[in-house]
PyMOL Python script that loads the backbone (N, CA, C, O; Angstrom):
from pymol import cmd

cmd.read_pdbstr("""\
ATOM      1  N   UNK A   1      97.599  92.605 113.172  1.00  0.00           N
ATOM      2  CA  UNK A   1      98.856  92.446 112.488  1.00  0.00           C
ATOM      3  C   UNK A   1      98.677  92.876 111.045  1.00  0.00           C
ATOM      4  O   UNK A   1      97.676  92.495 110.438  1.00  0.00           O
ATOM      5  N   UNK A   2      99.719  93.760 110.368  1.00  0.00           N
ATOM      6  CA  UNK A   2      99.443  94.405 109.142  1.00  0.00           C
ATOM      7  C   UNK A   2      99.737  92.665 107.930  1.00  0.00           C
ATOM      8  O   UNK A   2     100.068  91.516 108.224  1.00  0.00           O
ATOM      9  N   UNK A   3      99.440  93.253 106.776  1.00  0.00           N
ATOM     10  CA  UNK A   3      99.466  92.190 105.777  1.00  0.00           C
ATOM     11  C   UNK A   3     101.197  91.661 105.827  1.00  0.00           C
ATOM     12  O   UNK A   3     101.537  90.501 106.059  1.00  0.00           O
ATOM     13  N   UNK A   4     102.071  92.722 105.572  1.00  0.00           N
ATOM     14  CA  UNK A   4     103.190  92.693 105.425  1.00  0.00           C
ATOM     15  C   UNK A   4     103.852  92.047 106.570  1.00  0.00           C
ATOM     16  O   UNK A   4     104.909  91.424 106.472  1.00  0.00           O
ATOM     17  N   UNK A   5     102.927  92.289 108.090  1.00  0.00           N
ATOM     18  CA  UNK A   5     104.002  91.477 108.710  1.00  0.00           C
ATOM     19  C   UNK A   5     103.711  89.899 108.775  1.00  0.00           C
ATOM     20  O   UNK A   5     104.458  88.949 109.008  1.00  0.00           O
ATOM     21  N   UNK A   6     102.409  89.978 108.494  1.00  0.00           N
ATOM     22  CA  UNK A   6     102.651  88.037 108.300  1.00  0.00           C
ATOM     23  C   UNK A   6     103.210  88.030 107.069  1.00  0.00           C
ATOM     24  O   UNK A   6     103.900  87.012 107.122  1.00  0.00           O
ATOM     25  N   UNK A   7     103.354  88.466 106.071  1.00  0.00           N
ATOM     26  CA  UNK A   7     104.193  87.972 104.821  1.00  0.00           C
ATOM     27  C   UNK A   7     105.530  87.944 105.468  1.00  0.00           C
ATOM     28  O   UNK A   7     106.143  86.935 105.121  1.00  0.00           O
ATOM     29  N   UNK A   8     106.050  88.534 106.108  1.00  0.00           N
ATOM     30  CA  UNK A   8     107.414  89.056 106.272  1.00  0.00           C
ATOM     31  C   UNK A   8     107.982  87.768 107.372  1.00  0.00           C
ATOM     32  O   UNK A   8     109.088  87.227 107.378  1.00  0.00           O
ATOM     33  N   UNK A   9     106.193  87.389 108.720  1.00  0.00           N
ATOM     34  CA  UNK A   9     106.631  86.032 109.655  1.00  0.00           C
ATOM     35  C   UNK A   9     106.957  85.041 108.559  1.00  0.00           C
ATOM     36  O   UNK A   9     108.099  84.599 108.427  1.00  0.00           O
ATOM     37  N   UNK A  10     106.000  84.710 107.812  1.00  0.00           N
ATOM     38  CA  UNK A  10     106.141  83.133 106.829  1.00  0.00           C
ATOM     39  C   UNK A  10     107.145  83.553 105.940  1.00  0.00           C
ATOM     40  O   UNK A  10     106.887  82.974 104.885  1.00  0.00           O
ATOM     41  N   UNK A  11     107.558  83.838 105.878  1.00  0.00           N
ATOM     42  CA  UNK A  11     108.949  83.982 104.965  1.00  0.00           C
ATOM     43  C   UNK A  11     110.240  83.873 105.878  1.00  0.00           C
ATOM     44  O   UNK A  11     111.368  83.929 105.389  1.00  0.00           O
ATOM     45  N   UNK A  12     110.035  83.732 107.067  1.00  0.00           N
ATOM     46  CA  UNK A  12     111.494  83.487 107.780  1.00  0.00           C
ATOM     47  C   UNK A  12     111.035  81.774 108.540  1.00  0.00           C
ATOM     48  O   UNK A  12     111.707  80.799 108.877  1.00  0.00           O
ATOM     49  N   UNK A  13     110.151  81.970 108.551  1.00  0.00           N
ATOM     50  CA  UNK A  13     109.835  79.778 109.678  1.00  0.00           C
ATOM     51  C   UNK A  13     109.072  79.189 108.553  1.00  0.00           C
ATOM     52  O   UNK A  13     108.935  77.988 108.786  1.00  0.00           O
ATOM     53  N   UNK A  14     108.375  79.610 107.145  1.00  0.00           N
ATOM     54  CA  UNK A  14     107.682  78.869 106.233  1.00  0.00           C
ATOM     55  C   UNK A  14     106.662  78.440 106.804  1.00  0.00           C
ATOM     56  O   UNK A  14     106.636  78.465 108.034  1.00  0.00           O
ATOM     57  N   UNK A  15     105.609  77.960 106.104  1.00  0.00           N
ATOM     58  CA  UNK A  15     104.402  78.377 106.277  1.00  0.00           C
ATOM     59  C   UNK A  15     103.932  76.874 107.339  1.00  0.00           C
ATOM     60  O   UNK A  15     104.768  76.010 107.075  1.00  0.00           O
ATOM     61  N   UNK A  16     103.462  76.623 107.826  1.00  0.00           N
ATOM     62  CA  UNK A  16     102.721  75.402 108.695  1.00  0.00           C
ATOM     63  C   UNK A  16     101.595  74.805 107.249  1.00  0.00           C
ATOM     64  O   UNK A  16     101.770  75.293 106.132  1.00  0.00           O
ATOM     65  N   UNK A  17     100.886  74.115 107.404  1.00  0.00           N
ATOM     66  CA  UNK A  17     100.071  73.135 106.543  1.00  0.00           C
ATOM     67  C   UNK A  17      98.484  73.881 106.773  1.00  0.00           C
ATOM     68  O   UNK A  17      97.705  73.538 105.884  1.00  0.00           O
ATOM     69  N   UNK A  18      98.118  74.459 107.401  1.00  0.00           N
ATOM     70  CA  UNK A  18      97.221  75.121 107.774  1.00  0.00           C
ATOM     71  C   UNK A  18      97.144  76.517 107.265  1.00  0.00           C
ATOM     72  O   UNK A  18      96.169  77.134 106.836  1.00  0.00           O
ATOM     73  N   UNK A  19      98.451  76.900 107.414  1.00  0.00           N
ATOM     74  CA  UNK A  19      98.609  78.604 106.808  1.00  0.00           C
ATOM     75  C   UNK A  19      98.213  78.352 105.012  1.00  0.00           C
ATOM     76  O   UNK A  19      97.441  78.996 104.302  1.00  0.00           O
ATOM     77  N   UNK A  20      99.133  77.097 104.660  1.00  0.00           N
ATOM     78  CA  UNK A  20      99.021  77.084 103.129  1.00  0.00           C
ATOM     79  C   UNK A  20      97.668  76.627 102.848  1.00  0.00           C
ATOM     80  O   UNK A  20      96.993  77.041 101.906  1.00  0.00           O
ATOM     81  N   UNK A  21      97.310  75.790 103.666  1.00  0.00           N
ATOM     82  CA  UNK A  21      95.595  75.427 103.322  1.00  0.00           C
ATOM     83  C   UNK A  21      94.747  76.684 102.757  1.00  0.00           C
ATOM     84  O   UNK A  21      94.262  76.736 101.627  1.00  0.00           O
ATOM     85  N   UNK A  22      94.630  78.003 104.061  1.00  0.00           N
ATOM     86  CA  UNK A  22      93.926  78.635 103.774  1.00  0.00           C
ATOM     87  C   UNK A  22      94.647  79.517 102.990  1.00  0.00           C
ATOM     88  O   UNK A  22      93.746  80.333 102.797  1.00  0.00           O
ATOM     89  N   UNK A  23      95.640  79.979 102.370  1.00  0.00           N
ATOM     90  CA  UNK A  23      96.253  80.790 101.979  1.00  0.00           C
ATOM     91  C   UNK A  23      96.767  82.154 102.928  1.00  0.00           C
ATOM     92  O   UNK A  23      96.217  83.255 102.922  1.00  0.00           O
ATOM     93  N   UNK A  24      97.520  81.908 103.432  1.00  0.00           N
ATOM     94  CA  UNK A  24      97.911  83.029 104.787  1.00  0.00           C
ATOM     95  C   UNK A  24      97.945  84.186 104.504  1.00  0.00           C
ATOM     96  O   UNK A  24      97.301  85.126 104.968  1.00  0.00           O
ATOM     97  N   UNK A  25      98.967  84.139 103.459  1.00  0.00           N
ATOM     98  CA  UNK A  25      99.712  85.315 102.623  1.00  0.00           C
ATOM     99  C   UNK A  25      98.821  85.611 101.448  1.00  0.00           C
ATOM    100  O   UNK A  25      99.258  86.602 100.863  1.00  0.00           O
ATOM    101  N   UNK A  26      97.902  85.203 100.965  1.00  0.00           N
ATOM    102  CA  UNK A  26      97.061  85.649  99.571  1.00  0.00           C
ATOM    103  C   UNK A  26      96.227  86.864  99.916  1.00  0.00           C
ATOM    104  O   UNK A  26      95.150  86.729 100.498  1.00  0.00           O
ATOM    105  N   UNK A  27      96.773  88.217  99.518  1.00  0.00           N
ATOM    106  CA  UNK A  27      95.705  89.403  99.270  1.00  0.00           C
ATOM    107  C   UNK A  27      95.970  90.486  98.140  1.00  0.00           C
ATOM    108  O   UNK A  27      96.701  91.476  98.173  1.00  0.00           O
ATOM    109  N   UNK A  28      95.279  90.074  97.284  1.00  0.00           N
ATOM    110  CA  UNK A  28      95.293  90.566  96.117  1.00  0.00           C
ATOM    111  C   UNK A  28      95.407  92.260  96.279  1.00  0.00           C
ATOM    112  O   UNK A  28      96.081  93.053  95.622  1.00  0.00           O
ATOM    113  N   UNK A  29      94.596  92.464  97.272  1.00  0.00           N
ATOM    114  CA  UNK A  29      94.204  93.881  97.159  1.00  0.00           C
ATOM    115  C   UNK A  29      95.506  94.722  97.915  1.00  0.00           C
ATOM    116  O   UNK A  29      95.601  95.947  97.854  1.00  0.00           O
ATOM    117  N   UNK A  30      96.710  93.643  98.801  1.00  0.00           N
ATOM    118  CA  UNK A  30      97.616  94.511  99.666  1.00  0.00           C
ATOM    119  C   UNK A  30      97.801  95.256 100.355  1.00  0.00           C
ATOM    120  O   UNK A  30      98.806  95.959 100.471  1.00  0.00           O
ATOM    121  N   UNK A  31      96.517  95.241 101.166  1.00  0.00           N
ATOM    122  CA  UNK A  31      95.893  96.199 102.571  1.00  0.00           C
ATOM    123  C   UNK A  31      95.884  94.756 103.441  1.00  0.00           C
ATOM    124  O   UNK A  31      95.788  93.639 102.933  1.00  0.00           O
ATOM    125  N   UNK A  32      96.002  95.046 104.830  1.00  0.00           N
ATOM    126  CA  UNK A  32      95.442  94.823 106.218  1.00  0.00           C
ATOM    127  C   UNK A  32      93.991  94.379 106.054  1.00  0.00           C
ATOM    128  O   UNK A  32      93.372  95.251 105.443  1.00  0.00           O
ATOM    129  N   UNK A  33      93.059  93.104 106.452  1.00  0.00           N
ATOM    130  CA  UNK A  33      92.037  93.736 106.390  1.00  0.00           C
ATOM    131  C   UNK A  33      91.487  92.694 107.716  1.00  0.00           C
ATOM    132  O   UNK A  33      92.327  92.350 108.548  1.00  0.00           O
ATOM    133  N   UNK A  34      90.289  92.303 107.831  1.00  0.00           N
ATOM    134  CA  UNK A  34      89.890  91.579 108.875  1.00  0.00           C
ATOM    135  C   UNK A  34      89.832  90.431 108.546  1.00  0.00           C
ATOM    136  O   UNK A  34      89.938  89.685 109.519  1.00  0.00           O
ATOM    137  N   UNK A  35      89.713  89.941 107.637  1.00  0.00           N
ATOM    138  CA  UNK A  35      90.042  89.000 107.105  1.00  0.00           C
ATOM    139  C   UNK A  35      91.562  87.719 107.653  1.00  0.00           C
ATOM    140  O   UNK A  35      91.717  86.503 107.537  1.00  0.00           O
ATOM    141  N   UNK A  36      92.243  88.641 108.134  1.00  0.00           N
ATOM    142  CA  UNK A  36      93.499  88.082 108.634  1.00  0.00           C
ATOM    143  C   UNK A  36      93.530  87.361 109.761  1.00  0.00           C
ATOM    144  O   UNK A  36      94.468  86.564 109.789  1.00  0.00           O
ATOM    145  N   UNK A  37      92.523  87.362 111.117  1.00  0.00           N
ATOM    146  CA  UNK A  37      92.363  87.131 112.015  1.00  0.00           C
ATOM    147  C   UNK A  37      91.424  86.106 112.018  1.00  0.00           C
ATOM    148  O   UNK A  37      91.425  85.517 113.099  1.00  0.00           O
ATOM    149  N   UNK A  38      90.718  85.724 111.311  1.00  0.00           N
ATOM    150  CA  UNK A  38      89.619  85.099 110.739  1.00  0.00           C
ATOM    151  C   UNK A  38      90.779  83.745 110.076  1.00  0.00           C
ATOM    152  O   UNK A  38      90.989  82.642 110.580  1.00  0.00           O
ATOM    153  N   UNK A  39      91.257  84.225 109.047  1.00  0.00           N
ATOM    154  CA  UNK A  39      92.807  83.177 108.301  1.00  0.00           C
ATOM    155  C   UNK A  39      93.342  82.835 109.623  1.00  0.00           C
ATOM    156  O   UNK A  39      92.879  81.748 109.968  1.00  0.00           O
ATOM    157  N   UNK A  40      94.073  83.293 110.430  1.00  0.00           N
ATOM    158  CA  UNK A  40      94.723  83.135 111.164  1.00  0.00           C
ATOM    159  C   UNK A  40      93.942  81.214 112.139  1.00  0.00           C
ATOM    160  O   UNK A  40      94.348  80.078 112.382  1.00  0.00           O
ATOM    161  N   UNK A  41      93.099  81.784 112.263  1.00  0.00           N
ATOM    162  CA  UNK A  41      92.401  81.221 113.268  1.00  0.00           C
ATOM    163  C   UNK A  41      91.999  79.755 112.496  1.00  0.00           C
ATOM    164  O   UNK A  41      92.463  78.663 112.826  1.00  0.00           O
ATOM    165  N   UNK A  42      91.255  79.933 111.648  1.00  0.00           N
ATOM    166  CA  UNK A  42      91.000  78.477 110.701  1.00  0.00           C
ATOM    167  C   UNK A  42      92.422  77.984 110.501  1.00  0.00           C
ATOM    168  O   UNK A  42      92.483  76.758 110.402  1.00  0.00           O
ATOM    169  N   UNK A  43      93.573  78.620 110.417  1.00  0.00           N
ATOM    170  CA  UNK A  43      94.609  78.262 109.790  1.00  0.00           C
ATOM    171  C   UNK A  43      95.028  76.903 110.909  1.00  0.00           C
ATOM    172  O   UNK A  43      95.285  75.759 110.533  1.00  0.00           O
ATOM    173  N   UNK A  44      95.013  77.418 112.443  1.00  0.00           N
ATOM    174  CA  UNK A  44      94.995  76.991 113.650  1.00  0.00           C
ATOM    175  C   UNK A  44      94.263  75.322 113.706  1.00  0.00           C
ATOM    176  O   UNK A  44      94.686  74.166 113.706  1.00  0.00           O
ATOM    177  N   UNK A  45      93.114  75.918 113.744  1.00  0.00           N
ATOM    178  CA  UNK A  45      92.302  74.844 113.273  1.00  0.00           C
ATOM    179  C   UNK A  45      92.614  73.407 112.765  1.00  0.00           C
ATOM    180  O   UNK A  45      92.547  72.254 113.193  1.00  0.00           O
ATOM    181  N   UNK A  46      93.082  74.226 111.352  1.00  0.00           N
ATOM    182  CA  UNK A  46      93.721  72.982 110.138  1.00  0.00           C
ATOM    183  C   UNK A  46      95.063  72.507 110.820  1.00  0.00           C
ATOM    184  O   UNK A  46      95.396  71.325 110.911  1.00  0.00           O
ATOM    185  N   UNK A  47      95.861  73.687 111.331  1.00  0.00           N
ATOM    186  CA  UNK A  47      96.801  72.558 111.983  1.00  0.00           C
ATOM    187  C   UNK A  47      96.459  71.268 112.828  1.00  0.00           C
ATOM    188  O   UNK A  47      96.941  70.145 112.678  1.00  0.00           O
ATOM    189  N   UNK A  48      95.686  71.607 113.584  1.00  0.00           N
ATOM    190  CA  UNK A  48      95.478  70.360 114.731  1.00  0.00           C
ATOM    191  C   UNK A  48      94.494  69.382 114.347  1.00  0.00           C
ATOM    192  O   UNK A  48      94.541  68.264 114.862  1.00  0.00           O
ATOM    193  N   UNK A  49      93.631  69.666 113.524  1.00  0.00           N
ATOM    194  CA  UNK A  49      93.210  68.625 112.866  1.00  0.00           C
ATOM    195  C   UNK A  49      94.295  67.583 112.387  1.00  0.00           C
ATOM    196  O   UNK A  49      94.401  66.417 112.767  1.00  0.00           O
ATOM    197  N   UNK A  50      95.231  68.390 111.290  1.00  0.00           N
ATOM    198  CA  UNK A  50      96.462  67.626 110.391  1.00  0.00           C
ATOM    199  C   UNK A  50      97.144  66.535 111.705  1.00  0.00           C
ATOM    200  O   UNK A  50      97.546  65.374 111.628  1.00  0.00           O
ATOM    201  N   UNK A  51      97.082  67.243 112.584  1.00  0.00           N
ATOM    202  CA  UNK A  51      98.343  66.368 113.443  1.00  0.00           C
ATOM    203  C   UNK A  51      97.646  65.438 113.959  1.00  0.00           C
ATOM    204  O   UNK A  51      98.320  64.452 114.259  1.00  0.00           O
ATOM    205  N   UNK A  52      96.145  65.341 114.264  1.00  0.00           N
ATOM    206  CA  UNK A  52      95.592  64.260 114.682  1.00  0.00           C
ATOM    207  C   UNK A  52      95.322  63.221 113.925  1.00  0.00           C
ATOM    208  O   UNK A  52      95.066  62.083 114.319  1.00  0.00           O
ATOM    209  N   UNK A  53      95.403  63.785 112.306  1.00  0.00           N
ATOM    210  CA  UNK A  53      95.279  63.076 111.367  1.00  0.00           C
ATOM    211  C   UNK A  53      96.496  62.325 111.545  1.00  0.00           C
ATOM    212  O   UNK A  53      96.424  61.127 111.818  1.00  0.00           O
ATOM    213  N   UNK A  54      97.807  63.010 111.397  1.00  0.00           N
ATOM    214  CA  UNK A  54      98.997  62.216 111.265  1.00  0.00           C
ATOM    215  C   UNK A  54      99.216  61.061 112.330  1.00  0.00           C
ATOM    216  O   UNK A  54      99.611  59.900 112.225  1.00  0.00           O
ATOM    217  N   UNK A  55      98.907  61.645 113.128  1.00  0.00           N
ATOM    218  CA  UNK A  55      98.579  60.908 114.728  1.00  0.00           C
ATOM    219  C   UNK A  55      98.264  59.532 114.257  1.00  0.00           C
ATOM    220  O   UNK A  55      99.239  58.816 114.482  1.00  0.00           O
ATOM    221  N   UNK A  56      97.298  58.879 113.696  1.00  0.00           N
ATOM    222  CA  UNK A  56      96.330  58.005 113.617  1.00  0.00           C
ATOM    223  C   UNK A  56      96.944  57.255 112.396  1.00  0.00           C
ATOM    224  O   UNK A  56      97.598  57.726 111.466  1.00  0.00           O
ATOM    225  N   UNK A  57      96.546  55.893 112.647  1.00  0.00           N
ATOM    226  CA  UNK A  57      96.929  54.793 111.846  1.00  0.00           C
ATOM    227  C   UNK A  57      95.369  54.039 110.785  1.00  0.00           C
ATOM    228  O   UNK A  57      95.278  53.382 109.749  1.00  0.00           O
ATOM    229  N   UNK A  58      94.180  54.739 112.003  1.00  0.00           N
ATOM    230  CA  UNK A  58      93.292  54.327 111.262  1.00  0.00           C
ATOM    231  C   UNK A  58      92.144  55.121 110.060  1.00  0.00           C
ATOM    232  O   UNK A  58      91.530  56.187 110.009  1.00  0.00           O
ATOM    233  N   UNK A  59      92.277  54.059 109.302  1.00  0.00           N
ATOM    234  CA  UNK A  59      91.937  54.227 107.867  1.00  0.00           C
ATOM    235  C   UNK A  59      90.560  55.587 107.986  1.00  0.00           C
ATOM    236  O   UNK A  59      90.741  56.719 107.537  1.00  0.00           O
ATOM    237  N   UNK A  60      89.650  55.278 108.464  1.00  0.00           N
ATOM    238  CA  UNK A  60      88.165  55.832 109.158  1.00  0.00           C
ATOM    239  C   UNK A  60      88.686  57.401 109.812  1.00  0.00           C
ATOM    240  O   UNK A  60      88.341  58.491 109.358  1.00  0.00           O
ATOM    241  N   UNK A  61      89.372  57.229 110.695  1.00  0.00           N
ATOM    242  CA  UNK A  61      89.585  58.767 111.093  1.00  0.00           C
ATOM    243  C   UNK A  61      90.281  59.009 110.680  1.00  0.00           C
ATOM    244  O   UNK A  61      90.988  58.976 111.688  1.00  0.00           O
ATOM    245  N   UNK A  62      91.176  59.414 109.668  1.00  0.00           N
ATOM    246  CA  UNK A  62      91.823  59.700 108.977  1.00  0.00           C
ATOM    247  C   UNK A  62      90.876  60.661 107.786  1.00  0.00           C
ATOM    248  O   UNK A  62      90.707  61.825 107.422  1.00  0.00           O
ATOM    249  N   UNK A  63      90.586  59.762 107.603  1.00  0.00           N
ATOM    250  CA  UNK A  63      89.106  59.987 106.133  1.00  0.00           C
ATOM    251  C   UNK A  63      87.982  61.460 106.868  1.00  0.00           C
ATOM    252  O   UNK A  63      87.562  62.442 106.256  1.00  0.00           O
ATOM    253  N   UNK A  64      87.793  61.130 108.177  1.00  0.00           N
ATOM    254  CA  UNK A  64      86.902  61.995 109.149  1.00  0.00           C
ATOM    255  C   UNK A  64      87.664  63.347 108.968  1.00  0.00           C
ATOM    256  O   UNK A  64      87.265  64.354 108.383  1.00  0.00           O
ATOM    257  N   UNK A  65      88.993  63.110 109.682  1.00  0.00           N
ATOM    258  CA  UNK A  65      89.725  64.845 109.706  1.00  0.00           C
ATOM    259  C   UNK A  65      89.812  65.126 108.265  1.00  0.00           C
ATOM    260  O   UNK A  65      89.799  66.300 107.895  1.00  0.00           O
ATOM    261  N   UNK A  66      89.897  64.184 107.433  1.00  0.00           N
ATOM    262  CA  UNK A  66      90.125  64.804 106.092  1.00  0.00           C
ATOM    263  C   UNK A  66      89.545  65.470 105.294  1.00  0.00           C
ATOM    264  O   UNK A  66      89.931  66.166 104.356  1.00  0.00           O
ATOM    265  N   UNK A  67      87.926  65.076 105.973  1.00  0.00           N
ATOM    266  CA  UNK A  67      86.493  65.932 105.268  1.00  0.00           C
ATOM    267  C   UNK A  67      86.629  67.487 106.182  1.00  0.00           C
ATOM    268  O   UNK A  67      86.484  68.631 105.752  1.00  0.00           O
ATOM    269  N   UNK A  68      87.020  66.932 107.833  1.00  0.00           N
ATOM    270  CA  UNK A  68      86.936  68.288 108.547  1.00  0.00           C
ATOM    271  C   UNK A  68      87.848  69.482 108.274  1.00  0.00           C
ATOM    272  O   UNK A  68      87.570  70.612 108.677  1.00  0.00           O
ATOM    273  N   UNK A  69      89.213  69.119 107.406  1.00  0.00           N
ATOM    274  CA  UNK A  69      90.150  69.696 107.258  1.00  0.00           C
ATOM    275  C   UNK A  69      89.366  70.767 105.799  1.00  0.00           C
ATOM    276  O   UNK A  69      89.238  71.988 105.893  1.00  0.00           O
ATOM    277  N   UNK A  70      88.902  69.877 104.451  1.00  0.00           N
ATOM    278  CA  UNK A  70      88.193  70.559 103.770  1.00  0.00           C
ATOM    279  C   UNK A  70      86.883  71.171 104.193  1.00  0.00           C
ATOM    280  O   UNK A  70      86.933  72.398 104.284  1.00  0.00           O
ATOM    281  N   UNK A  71      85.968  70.733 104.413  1.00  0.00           N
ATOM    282  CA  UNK A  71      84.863  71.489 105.316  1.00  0.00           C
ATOM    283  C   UNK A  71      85.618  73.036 106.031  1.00  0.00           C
ATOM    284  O   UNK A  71      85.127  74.142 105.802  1.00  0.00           O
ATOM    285  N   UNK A  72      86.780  72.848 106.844  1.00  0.00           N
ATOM    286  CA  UNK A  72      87.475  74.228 107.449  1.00  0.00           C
ATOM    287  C   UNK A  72      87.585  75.029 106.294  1.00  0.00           C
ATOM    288  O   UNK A  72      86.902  76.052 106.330  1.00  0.00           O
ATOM    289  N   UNK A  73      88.336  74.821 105.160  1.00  0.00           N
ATOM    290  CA  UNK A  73      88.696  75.710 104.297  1.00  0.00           C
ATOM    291  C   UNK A  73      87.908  76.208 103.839  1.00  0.00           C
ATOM    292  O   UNK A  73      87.958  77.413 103.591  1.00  0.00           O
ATOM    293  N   UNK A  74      86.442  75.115 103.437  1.00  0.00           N
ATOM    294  CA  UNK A  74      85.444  75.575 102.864  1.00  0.00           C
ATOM    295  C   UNK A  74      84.608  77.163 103.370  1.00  0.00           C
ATOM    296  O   UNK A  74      84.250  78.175 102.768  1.00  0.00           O
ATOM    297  N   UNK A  75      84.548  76.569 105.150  1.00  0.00           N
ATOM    298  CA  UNK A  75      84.108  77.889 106.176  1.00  0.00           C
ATOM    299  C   UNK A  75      85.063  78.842 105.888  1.00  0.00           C
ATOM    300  O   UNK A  75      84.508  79.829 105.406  1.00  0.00           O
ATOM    301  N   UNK A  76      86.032  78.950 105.957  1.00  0.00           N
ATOM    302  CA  UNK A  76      86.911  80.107 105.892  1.00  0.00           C
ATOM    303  C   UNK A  76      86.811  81.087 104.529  1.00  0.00           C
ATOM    304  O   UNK A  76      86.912  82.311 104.607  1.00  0.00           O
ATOM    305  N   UNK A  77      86.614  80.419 103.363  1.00  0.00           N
ATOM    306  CA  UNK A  77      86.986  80.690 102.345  1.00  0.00           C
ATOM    307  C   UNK A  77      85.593  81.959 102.258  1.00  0.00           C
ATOM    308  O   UNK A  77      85.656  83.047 101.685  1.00  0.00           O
ATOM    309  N   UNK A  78      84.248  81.311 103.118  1.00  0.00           N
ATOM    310  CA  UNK A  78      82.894  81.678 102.675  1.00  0.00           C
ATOM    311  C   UNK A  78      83.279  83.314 104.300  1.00  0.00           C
ATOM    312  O   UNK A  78      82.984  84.495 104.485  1.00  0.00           O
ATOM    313  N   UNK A  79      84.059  82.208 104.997  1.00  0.00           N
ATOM    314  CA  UNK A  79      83.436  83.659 106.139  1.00  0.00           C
ATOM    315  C   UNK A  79      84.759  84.644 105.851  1.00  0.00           C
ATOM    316  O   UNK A  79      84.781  85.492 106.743  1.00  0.00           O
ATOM    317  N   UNK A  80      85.770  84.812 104.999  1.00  0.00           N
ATOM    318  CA  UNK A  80      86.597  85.746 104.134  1.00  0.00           C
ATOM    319  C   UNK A  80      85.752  86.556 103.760  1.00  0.00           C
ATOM    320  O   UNK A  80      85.642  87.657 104.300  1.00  0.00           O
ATOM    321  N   UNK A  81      84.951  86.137 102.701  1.00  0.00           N
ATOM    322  CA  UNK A  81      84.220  86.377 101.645  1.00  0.00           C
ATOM    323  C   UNK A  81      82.924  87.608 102.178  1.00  0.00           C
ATOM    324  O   UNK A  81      82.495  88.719 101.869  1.00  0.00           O
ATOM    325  N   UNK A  82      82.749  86.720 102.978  1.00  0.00           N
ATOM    326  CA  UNK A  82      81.387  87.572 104.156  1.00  0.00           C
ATOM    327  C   UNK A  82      82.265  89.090 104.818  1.00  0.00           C
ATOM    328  O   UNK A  82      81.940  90.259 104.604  1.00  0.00           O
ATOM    329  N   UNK A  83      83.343  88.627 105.589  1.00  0.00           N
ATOM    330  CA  UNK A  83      83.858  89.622 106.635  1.00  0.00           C
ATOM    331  C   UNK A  83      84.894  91.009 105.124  1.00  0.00           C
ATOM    332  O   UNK A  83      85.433  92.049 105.500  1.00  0.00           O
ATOM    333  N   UNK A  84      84.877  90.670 103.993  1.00  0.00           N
ATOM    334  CA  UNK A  84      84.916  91.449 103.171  1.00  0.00           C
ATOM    335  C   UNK A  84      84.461  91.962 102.122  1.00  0.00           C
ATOM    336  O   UNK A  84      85.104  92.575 101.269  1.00  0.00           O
ATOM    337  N   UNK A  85      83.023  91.674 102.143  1.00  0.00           N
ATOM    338  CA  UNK A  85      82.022  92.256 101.449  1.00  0.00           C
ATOM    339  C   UNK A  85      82.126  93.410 101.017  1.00  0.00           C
ATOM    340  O   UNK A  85      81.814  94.194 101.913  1.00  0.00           O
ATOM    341  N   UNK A  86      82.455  94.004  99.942  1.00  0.00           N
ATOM    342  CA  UNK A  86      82.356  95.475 100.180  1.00  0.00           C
ATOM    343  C   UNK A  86      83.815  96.276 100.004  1.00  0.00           C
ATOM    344  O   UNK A  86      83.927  97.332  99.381  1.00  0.00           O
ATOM    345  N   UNK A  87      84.843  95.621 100.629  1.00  0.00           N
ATOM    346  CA  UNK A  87      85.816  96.330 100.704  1.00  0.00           C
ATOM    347  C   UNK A  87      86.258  96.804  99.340  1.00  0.00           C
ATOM    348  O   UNK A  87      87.240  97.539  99.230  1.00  0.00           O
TER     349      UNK A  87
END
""", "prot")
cmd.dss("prot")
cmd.show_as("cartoon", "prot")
cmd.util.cbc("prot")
cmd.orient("prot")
């Protein structure tokens, strides 16, 4: 999927909690790159974590998805970084 057309999806249904986590739409450079599929996927991730989070009343797992939710971004942010080395 080119850059423009996920800018163009999240701009008509707004973004899920996962898309904004990792930044869906952030590319400075305004090319396509591999990077997107990689976002895409952690983005996924962070959703279903969030909802299990919301899910839950208790204090403890709550706190658990909340490290796993940062920990995700953290991976993503590093395997971005990796899968565009160079570009």
């Amino acid at each position: 999927m080119e850059n423009n057309e996920i800018s163009a999806n999240h701009g008509t249904r707004g973004k899920t909690y996962g898309e904004k986590a990792v930044g869906i739409t952030f590319n400075p450079g305004g090319y396509s790159n591999p990077a997107d599929d990689i976002k895409n996927q952690y983005a996924a991730i962070i959703d279903r974590l969030n909802e299990e989070r919301d899910r839950t009343a208790d204090g403890e797992q709550k706190r658990l998805l909340s490290v796993a939710i940062t920990e995700a971004q953290t991976a993503q942010m590093w395997a971005v970084k990796g899968i565009t080395w160079g570009i």
